[in-house]
N, C-alpha and C positions, 0 to 999 in steps of 0.2 A: 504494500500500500504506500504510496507516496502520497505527500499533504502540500496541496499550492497553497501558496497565499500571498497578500499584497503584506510587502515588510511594512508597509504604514503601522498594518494590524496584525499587532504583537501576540499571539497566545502559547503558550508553554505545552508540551505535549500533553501534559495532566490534562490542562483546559479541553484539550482538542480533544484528550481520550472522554472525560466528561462528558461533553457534548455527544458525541457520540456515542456513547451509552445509552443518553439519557434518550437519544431517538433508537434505542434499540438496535445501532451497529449496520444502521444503513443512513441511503441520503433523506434529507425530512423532505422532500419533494416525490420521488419517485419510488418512494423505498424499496428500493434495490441495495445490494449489496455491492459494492462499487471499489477499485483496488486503486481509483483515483480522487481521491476525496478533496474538495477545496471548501476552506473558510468562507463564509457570506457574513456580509458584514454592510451596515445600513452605511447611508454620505458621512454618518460622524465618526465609525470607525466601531460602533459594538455591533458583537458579534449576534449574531441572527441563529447560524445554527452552521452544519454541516450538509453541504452539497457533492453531489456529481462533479464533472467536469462537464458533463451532458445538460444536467441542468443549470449550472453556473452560467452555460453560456448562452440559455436558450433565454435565462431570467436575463442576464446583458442585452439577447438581441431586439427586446421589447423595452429594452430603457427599464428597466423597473416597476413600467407604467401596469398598474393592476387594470386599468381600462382597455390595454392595446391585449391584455390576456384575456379579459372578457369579451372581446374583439374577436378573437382568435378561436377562443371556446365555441363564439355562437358560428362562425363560420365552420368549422370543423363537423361541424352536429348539422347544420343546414346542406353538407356538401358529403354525405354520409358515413362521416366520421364517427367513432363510438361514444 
């Protein structure tokens, strides 16, 4: 398993083992069990939780924006998505 993250935001292995613990040893998006794990961490630097790489990037390519993923939700379900 290897652990990205932005040096800005500092966490100690403990923390990161924590965390992922606390979400049960998978990503708190997709929960999958994932051998690429990266830090999520909101604009001010606390940390959010443990991601993917998969979803780290998929939560980046919408900005953050919880609108642009409810966007996406309804298109996906309209275009016979599950």
């Amino acid at each position: 398993m290897s652990i990205d993250h932005n040096p800005a935001v500092f966490v100690t292995a403990g923390e990161f083992k924590a965390a992922l613990d606390q979400q049960g040893g998978v990503c708190a998006v997709c929960h999958k069990v994932s051998r690429r794990l990266v830090v999520d961490h909101d604009s001010e630097g606390a940390v959010r939780g443990v991601l993917c790489h998969d979803c780290k990037a998929a939560k980046g390519m919408l900005h953050n924006d919880p609108r642009l993923l409810r966007n996406m939700i309804d298109y996906l379900r309209s275009n016979g998505g599950s």
